[in-house]
DRENKE-781285 format. One line per field, with one value per residue: residue in one letter; x, z negated, y of N, C-alpha, C, O, CB in turn. Coordinates in nm, 3 decimals, padded with zeros to 5 digits. Atoms other than C-alpha are relative to their C-alpha. Glycine has a CB too. Layout:
! residues N
res: a,... .
n_xx: X,... .
n_zz: Z,... .
n_yy: Y,... .
ca_xx: X,... .
ca_zz: Z,... .
ca_yy: Y,... .
c_xx: X,... .
c_zz: Z,... .
c_yy: Y,... .
o_xx: X,... .
o_zz: Z,... .
o_yy: Y,... .
cb_xx: X,... .
cb_zz: Z,... .
cb_yy: Y,... .
***
This chain:
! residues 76
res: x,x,x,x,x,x,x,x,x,x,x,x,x,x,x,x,x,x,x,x,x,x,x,x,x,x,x,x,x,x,x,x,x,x,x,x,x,x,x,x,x,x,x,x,x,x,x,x,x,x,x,x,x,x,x,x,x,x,x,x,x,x,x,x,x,x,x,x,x,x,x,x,x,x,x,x .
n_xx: 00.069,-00.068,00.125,00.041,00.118,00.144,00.055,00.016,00.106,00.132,00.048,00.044,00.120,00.100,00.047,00.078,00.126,00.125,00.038,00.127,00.093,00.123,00.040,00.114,00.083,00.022,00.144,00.100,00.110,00.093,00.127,00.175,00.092,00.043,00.115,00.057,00.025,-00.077,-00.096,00.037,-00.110,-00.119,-00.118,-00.066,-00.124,-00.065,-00.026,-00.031,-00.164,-00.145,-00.076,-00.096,-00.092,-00.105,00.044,00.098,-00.060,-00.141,00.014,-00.051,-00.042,-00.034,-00.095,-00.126,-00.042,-00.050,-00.152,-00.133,-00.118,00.001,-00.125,00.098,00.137,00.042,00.082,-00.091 .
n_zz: 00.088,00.160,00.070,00.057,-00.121,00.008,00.101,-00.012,-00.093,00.105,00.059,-00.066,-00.083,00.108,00.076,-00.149,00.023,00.107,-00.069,-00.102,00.087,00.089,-00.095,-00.050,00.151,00.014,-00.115,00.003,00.095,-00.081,-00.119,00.058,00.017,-00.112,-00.063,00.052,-00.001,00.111,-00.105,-00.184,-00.060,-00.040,00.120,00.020,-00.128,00.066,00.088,-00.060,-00.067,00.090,00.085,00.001,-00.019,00.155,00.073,00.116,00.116,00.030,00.014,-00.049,00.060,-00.093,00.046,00.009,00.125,00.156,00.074,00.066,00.029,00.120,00.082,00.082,00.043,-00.087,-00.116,-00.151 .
n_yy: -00.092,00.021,00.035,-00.140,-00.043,00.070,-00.029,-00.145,00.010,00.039,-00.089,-00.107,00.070,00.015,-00.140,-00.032,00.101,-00.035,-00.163,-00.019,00.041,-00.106,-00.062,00.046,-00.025,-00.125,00.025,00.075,-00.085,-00.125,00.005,-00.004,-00.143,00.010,00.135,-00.028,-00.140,-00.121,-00.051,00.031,00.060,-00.071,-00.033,00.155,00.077,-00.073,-00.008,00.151,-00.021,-00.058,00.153,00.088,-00.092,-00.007,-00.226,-00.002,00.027,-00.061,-00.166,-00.117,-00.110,-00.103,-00.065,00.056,00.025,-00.040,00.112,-00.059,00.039,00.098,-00.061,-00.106,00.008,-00.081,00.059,-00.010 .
ca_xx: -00.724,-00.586,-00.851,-00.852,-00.985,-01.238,-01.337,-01.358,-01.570,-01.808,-01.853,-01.905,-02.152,-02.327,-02.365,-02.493,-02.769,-02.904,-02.894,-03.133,-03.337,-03.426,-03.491,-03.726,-03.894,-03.933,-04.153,-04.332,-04.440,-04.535,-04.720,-05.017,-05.072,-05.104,-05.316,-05.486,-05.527,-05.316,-05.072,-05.098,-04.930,-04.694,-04.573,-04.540,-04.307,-04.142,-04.106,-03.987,-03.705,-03.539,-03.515,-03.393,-03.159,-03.015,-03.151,-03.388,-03.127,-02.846,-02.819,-02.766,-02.553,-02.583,-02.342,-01.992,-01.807,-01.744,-01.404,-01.247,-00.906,-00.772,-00.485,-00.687,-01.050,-01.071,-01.290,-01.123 .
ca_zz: 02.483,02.089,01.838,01.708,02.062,02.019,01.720,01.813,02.113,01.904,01.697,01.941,02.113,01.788,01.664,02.071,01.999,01.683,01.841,02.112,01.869,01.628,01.933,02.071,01.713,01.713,02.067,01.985,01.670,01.885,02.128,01.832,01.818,02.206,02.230,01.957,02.104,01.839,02.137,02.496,02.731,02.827,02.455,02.447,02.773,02.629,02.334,02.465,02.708,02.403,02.220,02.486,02.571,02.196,02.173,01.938,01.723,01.730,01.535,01.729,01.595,01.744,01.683,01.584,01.377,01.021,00.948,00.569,00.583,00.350,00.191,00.137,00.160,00.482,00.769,01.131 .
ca_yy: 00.723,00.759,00.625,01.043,01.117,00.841,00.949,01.338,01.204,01.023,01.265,01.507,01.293,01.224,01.611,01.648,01.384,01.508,01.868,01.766,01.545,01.853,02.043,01.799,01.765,02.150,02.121,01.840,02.029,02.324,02.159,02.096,02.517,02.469,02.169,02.392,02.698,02.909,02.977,03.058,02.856,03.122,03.184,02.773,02.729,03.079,02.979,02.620,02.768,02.963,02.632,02.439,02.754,02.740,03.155,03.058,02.931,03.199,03.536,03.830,04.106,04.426,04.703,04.736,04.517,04.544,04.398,04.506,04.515,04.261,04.475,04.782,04.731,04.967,04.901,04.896 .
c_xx: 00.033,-00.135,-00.005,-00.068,-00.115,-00.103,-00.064,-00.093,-00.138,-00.070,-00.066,-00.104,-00.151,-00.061,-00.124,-00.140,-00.099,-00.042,-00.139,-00.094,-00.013,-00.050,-00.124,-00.105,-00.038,-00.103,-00.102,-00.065,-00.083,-00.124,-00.177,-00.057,-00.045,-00.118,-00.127,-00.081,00.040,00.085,-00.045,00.117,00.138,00.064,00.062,00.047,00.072,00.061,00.143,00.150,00.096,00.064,00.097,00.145,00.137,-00.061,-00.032,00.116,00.112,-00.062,00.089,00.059,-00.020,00.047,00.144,00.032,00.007,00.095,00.043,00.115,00.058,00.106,-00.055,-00.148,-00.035,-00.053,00.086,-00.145 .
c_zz: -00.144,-00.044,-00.076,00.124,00.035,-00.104,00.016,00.133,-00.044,-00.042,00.041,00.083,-00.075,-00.051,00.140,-00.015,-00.103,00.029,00.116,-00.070,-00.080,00.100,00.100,-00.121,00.012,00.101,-00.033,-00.129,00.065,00.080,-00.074,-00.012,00.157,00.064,-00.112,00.033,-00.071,00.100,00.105,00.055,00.023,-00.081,00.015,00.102,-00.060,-00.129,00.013,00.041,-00.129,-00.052,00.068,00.055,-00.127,-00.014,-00.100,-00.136,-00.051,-00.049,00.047,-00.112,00.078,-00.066,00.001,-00.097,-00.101,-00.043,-00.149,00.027,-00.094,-00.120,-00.064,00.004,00.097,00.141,00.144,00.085 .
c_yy: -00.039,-00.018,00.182,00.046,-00.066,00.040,00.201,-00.028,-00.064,00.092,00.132,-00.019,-00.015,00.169,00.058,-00.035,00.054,00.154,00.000,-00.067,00.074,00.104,-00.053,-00.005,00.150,00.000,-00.085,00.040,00.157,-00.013,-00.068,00.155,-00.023,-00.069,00.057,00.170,00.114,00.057,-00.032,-00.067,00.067,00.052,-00.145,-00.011,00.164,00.002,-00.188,00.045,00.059,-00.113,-00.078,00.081,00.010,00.135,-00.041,-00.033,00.079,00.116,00.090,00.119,00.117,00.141,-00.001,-00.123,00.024,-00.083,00.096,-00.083,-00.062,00.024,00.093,00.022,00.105,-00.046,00.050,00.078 .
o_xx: 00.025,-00.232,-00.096,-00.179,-00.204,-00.225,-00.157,-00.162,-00.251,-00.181,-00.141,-00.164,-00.267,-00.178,-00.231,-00.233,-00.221,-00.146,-00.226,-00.201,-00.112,-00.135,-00.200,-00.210,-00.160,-00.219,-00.217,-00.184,-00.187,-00.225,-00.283,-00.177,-00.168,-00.195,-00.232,-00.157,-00.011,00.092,-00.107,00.233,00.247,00.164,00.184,00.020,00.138,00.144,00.245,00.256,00.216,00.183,00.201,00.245,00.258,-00.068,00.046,00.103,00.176,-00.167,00.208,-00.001,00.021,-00.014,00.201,-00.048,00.011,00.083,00.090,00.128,00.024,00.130,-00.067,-00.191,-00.133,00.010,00.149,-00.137 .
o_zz: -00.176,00.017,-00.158,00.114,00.107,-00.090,-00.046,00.161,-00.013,00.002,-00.020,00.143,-00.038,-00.086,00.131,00.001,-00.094,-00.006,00.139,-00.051,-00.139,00.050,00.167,-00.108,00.029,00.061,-00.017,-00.146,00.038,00.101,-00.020,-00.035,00.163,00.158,-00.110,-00.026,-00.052,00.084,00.145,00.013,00.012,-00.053,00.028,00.128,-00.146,-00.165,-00.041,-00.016,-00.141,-00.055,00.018,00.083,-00.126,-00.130,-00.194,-00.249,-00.152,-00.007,00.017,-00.215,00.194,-00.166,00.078,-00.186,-00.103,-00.112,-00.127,00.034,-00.200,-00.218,-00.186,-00.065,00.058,00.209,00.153,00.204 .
o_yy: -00.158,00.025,00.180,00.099,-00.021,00.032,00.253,00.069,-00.029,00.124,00.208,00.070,-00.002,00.185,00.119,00.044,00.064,00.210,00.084,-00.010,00.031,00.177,00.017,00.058,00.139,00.004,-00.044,00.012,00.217,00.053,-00.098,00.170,-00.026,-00.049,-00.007,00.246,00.225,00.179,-00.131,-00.064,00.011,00.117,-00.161,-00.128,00.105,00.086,-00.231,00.021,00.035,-00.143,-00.121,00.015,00.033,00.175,-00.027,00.012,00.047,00.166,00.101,00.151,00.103,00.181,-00.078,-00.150,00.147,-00.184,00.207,-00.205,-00.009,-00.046,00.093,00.115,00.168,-00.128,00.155,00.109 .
cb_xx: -00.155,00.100,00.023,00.131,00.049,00.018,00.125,00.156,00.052,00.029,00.073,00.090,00.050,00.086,00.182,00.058,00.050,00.054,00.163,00.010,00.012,00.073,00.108,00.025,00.108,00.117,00.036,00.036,00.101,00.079,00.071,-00.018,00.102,00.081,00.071,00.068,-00.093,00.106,00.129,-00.021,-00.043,-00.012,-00.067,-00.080,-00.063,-00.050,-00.159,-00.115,00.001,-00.028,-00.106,-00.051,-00.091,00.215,-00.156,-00.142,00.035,00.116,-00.004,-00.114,00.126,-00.122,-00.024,00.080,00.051,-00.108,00.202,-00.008,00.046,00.028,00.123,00.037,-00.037,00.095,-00.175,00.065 .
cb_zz: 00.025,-00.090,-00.132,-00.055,00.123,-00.023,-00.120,00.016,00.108,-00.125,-00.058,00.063,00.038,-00.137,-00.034,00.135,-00.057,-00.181,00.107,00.155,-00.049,-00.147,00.056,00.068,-00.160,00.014,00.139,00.016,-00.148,00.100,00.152,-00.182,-00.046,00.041,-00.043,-00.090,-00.010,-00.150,-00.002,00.109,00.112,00.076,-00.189,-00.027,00.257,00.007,-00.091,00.152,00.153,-00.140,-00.034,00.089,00.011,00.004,00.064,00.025,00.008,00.126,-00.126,00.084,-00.035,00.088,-00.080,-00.033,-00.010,-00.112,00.151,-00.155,00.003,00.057,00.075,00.030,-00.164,00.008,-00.005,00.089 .
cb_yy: -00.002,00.141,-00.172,00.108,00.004,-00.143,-00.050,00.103,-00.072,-00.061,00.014,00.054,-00.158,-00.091,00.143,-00.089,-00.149,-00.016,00.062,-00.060,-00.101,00.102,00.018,-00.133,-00.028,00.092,-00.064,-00.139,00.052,00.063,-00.144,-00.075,00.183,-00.029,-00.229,-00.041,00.007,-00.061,-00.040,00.156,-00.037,00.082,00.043,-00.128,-00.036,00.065,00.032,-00.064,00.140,00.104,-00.122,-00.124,00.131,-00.006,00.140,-00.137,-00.115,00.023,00.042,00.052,-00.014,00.020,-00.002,00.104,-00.008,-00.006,-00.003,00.014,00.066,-00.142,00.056,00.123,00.024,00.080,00.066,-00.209 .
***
């Protein structure tokens, strides 16, 4: 294994790590509206699976594209 594939595995191990550590931080701040009664259980395990799904964290587009063209400023 080349020290650039050690290093691209690290790194890819490390970005992994802090991805599930703000994702556990995010629950364990949820679970005080729960233990508070601000949320029902079934928003907090709904709200839970998106997180550990990644949903919660992506933006949806919906529609076509919008590409301009980079010569004349015309949309495809």
């Amino acid at each position: 294994m080349s020290c650039n594939n050690r290093h691209f595995q690290a790194k890819r191990l490390a970005d992994r790590s802090r991805d599930e550590e703000q994702k556990a931080q995010v629950i364990s701040d949820m679970t005080g509206f729960f233990k508070n009664g601000q949320i029902s259980p079934r928003s907090f395990l709904e709200i839970t699976r998106r997180i550990l799904d990644g949903d919660a964290d992506r933006v949806v587009r919906v529609g076509e594209d919008f590409r301009p063209d980079i010569q004349t400023g015309e949309t495809r």
